[in-house]
C-alpha positions in Angstrom: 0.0 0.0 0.0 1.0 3.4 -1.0 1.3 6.3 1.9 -1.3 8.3 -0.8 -4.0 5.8 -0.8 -4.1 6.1 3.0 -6.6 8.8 2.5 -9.2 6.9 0.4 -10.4 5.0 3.8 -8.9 6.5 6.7 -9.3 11.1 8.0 -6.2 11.5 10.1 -7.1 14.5 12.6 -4.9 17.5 12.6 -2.6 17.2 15.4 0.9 17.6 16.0 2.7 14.5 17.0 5.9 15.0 19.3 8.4 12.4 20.1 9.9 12.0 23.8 13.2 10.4 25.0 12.5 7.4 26.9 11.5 8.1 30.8 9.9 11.6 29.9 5.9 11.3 29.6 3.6 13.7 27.5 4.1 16.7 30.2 7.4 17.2 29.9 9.3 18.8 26.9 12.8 17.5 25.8 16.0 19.8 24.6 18.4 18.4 22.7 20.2 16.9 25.3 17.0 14.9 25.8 16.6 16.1 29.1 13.1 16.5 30.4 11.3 20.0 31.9 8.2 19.7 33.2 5.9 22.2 31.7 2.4 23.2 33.3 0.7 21.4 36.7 0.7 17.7 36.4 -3.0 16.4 36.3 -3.8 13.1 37.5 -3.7 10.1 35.1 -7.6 9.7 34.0 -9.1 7.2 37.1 -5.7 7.7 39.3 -6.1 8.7 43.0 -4.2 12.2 44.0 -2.0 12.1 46.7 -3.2 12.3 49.6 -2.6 15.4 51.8 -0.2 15.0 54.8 -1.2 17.7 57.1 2.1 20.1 58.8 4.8 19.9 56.5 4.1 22.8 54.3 3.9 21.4 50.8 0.7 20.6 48.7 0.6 17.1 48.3 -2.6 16.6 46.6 -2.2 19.2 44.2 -5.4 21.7 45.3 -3.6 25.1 45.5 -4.2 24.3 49.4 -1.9 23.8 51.9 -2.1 22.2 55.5 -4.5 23.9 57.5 -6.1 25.5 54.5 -7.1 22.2 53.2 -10.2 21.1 54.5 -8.5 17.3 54.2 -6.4 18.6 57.3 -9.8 19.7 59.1 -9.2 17.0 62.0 -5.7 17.7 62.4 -4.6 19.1 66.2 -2.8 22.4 64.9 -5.4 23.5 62.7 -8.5 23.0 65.3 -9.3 25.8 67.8 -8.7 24.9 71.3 -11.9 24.9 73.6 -12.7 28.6 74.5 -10.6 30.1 77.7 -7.9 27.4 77.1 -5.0 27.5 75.1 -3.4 24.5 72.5 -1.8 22.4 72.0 1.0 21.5 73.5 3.3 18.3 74.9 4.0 18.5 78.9 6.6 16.3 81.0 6.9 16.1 84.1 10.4 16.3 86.2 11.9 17.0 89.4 12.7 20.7 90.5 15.9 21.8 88.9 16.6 18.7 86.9 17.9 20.3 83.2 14.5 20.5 80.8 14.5 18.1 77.6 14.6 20.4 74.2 11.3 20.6 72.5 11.8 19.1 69.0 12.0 22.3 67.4 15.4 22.3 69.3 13.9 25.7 71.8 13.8 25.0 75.3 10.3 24.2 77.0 8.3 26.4 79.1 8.5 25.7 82.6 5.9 25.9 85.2 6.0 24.5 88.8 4.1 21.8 91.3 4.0 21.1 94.8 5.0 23.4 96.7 6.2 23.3 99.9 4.4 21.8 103.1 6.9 21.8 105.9 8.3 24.9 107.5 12.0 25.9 106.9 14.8 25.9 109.6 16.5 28.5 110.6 20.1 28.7 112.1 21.2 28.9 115.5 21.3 32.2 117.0 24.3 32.7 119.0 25.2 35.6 121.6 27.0 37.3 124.3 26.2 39.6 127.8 27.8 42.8 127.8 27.9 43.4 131.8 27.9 47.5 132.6 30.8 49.6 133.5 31.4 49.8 137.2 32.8 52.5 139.4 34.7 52.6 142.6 34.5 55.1 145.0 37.1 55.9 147.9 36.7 58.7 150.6 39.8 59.8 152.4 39.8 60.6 156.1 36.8 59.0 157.0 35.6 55.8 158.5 32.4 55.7 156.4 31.1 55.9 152.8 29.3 58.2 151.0 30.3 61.4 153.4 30.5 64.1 151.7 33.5 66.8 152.2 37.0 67.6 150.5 37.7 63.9 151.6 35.6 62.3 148.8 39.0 62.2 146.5 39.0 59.0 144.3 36.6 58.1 141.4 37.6 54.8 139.5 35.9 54.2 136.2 36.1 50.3 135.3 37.0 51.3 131.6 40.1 53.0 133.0 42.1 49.5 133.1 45.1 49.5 135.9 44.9 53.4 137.7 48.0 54.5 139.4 45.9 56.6 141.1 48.9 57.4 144.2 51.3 59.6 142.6 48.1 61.9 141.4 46.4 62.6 145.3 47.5 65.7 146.9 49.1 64.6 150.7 47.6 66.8 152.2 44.3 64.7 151.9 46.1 61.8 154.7 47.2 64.3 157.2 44.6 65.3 160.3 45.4 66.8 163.3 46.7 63.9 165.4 48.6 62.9 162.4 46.7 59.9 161.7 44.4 59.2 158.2 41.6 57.0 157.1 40.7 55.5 153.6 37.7 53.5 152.8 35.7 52.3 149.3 32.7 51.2 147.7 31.8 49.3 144.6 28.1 50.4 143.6 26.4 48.0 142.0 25.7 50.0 138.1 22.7 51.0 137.5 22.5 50.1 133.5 21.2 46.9 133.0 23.0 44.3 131.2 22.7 44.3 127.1 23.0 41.0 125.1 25.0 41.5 121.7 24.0 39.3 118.9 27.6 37.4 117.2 25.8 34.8 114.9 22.8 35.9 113.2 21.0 33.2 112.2 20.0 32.4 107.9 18.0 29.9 106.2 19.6 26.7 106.9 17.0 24.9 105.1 14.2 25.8 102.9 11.8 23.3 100.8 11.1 24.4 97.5 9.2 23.1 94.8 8.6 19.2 94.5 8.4 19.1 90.4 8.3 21.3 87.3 6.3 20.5 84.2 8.4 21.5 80.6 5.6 22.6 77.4 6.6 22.4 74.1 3.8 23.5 71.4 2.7 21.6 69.1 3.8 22.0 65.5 3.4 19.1 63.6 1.0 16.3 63.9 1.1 14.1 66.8 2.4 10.8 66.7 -0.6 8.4 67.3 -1.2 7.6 71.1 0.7 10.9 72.2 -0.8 12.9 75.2 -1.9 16.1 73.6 -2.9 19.4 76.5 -4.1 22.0 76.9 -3.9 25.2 79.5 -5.6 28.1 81.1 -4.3 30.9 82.8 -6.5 30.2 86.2 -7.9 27.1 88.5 -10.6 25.5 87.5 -11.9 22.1 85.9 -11.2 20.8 82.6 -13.6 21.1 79.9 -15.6 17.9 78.5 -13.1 14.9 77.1 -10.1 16.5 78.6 -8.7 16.1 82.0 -5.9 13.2 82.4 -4.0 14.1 83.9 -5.7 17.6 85.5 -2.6 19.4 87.1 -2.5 22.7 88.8 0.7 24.5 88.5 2.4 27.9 88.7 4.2 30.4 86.8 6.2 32.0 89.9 6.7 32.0 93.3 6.8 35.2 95.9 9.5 34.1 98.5 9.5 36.1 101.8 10.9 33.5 103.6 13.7 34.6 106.4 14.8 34.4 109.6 15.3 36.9 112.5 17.3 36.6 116.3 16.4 37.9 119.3 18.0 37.6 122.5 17.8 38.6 126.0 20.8 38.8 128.7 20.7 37.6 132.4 22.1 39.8 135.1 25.6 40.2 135.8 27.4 38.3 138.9 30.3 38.7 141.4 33.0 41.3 140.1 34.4 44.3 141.8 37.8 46.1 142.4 41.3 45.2 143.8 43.2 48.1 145.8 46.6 47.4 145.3 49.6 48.8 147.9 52.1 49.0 145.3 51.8 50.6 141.5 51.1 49.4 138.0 48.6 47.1 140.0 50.6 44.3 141.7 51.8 43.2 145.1 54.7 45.5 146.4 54.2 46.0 150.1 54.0 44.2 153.4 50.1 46.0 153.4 48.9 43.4 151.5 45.9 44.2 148.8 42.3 44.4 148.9 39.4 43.0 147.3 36.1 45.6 147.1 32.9 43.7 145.6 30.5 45.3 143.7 27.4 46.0 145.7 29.3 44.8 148.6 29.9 46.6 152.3 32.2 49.7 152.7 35.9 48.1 152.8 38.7 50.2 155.1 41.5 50.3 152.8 43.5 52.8 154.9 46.9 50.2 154.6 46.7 50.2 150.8 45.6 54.1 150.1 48.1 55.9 152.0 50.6 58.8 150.7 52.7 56.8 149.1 52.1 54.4 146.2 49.0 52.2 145.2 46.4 51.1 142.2 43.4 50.4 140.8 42.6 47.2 139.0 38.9 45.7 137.7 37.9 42.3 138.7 35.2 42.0 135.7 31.6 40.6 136.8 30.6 37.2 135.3 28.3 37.6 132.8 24.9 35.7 132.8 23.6 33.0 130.3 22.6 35.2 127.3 19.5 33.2 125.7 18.4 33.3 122.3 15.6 33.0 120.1 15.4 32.2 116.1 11.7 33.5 114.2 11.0 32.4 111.6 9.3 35.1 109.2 7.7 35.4 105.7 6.4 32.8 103.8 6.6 30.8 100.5 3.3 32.1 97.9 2.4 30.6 95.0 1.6 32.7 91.7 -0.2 32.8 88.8 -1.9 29.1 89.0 -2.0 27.4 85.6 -4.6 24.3 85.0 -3.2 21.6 82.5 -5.7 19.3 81.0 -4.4 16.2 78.6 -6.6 13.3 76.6 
């Protein structure tokens, strides 16, 4: 058969018939180097099933100019449905101990923390630790007399505790030890001070131990469709019970914490025992003489010290009091206050 007797039985239509390299199908076009470009969308082979959308990753799968949550194939998937009104979604929690270093979410930030159990037991505090400061004493000697307290040029010597070792001898005009039949007499008090004692604080006491928080849960948002059987929550910004299908687990957390908690020492001082002066018969307060020294007690009787405080040479020492049991007392003050309570709810 000729090529010109085709047309006696046979109406080719008009069309244009091009040839592709093998591999390249009728929506691609070929350059010389028989490589293929894809020209136009791809349709669907007549009676072949799109692709199917896979809802989160950002690409059109099935080919609908619609993309994740714009699709309404991706209408039941978590990121694109509203959370229940006065909550907020969705997110994955976990659940650690205080402090312990937070897992990454898998978009590589780091989780938002929130905080349980707090605290039930009180905090200690630290000893408290101090000291009685007794008073100053003062002595008081009267020259040429045979009692205390007279008044008259005789009242001569004042001893201040603070003054340490007095060599108060050399200072005293001799004139004070004469009397008319040549003869002199010396004698001194102690008064008991009239300041009571004061009680110094040396150790103040801190916090020596303070619970804190027993756990912390760590949220990361959901971005991408869950993997089937994961706990998916929620969250709202106040206590109060989960809504309908939600609510395991149901925790109650918190966002921050208003710490007050301190501690304070008081303490109170005992009176001050025993103590007084020694009169010394020799300077720079030691034993020098065949007189011998004595020993005046605070708040005790009116000692003769006529032997010691003559016109020659004596001193003045301190014998300090004891001081008495100085007792103390640790507060404890403040407290540890919740804030900002958070309600998770997970299904």
């Amino acid at each position: 058969m000729k090529l010109a007797d085709l047309g006696a039985w046979m109406v080719l239509p008009a069309v244009v018939l091009t040839f592709h390299p093998v591999g390249c199908s009728a929506f691609y076009d070929c350059e010389d180097d028989a490589t293929c470009l894809l020209q136009g969308p791809v349709e669907a082979a007549e009676g072949a099933a799109p692709s199917a959308e896979i809802c989160g990753t950002g690409v059109d799968e099935d080919h609908d100019d619609l993309v994740d949550c714009a699709d309404p194939d991706c209408g039941d998937f978590l990121p694109c449905v509203a959370a229940p009104v006065g909550w907020n979604g969705y997110y994955r929690i976990r659940e650690s101990n205080y402090g312990e270093p937070p897992a990454p979410c898998s978009s590589g930030d780091q989780p938002k923390l929130y905080f349980l159990e707090p605290p039930e037991a009180h905090w200690e505090c630290e000893a408290c630790t101090c000291e009685t400061i007794c008073p100053l004493s003062r002595l008081e000697c009267w020259i040429g007399y045979t009692a205390c307290g007279k008044p008259g040029t005789g009242d001569a010597i004042s001893v201040n505790e603070s003054q340490g070792c007095t060599r108060a001898g050399a200072g005293i005009d001799a004139g004070l030890f004469a009397s008319t039949n040549g003869t002199y007499r010396t004698v001194c008090k102690a008064a008991v001070p009239t300041q009571t004692p004061e009680c110094k604080l040396t150790t103040s006491g801190g916090i020596k131990s303070a619970p804190t928080w027993g756990k912390q849960v760590e949220t990361c948002r959901i971005e991408t469709a869950p993997a089937t059987g994961t706990q998916v929550c929620i969250w709202s910004a106040t206590e109060k019970t989960c809504p309908g299908g939600w609510g395991e687990p149901h925790l109650s957390a918190y966002k921050n914490v208003q710490d007050t908690r301190s501690c304070s020492c008081a303490c109170e001082a005992e009176a001050c025992t025993g103590g007084g002066f020694m009169v010394w018969d020799w300077l720079e307060c030691k034993s020098g003489a065949n007189n011998g020294d004595k020993f005046v007690a605070l708040g005790g009787d009116c000692v003769e010290t006529t032997d010691q405080v003559d016109g020659e040479k004596f001193s003045f020492s301190v014998v300090p009091p004891n001081p008495g049991q100085c007792s103390s007392t640790a507060t404890r003050n403040g407290e540890f206050l919740p804030q900002e309570p958070v309600t998770f709810c997970c299904k």
